[in-house]
C-alpha angles and dihedrals in degrees: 000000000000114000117247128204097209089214099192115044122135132211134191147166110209084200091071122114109215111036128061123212080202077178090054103051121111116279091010126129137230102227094224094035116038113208121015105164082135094080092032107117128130121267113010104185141157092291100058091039085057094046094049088049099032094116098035096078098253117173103166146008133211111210109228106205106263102156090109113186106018125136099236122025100194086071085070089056088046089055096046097057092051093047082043084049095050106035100020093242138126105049106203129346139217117214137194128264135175105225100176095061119082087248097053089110092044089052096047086050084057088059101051091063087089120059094208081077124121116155157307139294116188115170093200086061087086093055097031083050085054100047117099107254144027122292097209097198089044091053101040083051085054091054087046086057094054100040086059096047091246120143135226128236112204129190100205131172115205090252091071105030093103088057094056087042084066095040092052087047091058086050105051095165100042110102107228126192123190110219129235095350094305092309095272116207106192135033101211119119096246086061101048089057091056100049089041085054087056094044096061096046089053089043091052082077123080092214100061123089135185133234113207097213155128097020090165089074100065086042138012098200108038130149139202082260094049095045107038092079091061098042096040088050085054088049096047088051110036100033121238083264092073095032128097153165140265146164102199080209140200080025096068104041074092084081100022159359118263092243094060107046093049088048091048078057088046095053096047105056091045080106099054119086122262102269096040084063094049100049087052092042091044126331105080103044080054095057096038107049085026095239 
């Protein structure tokens, strides 16, 4: 069985005095979802996360920044090393940063105080990316990015994906990964030509990768049938060389249970060669988050 590095996974603990899971509070909504009260517990940490994915041939796990509404990000990455220091997981983490803000590369180096540290997710990138015009402090922080070999995680609807292909143009050297296939929502065939057509302009550029990820948000009841179209198309454009997984868990225990989707994966790319498997299952997200 080949090994995976499950490379979006988020972790919280609702008791902790510093950082805030806005998403996570009582009677709060998740803006894609709607109502997710079904994964809401208290505390959800490394061993939980190890127990859920214990039989699915885990061996590591990137931290995709999930402490919403807290005053200092960098205290999320703080609390994920220790964890990383005490449990082994996660691997590696991205954290938020504003970059647009005139702190956004003090707030990188502050970051960088922990080696765990990978990169940045920022979900304003998407709409600064669109607006006419250059954003001097937003584009300085994404040099900064790149001339410290950080990556970037980027949550990106087809509509905009033009815009980031120009973003990602002016930033040759900045490693760029689309979430969760580009976050789909629909499944109808008007819209998969249209998001096909935005794939494969992000994929012309050597800098972009895909995450094969949270499938259960374009749609709840999917199935390996409904969803192998749209990972084999990301294969056939990016490569298996620029193409990885993740579980987007515990977000998406709302559609499924971990064994399953990764076996769904699993199932999949049976009918890719070896090492292409292995660069999908592993290999990339190595490389990539320099695990």
């Amino acid at each position: 069985m080949q090994e995976i590095v499950d490379t979006h996974v988020h972790l919280f603990d609702l008791t902790h005095k510093e950082l805030i899971w806005s998403w996570l509070q009582p009677n709060s909504e998740e803006g894609r979802l709607g109502n997710i009260d079904g994964i809401k517990s208290l505390r959800y940490e490394a061993e939980n996360l190890k127990a859920e994915s214990r039989f699915a041939g885990v061996s590591k796990f990137v931290h995709v920044q999930a402490a919403i509404g807290s005053k200092d990000p960098v205290r999320e990455t703080g609390w994920l090393a220790e964890m990383s220091r005490r449990t082994g997981i996660p691997s590696a983490m991205v954290g938020h940063v504003d970059l647009a803000s005139m702190d956004a590369i003090p707030t990188i180096n502050r970051h960088l105080d922990y080696k765990e540290f990978r990169g940045v997710r920022d979900f304003a990138v998407e709409k600064i990316a669109s607006e006419p015009g250059l954003n001097s402090d937003f584009e300085n922080a994404l040099n900064h990015l790149a001339k410290n070999a950080l990556v970037l995680d980027l949550d990106c609807s087809w509509q905009n994906m033009k815009h980031t292909a120009r973003m990602a143009k002016r930033h040759p050297e900045l490693k760029i990964v689309i979430e969760h296939i580009g976050i789909p929502s629909s499944t109808s065939e008007d819209y998969f030509m249209n998001w096909k057509q935005g794939m494969k302009e992000l994929a012309a550029l050597p800098n972009f990768y895909c995450k094969i990820s949270g499938v259960g948000m374009m749609d709840p009841t999917f199935t390996q049938d409904s969803v192998s179209a749209w990972v084999d198309y990301c294969i056939e454009v990016f490569g298996a060389e620029r193409c990885m997984l993740g579980s987007n868990w515990p977000l998406d225990r709302l559609f499924s249970s971990y064994d399953a989707v990764m076996n769904i994966y699993r199932t999949i790319l049976a009918k890719y060669s070896t090492s292409e498997q292995k660069a999908i299952f592993s290999g990339t997200a190595n490389s990539f988050y320099r695990l």
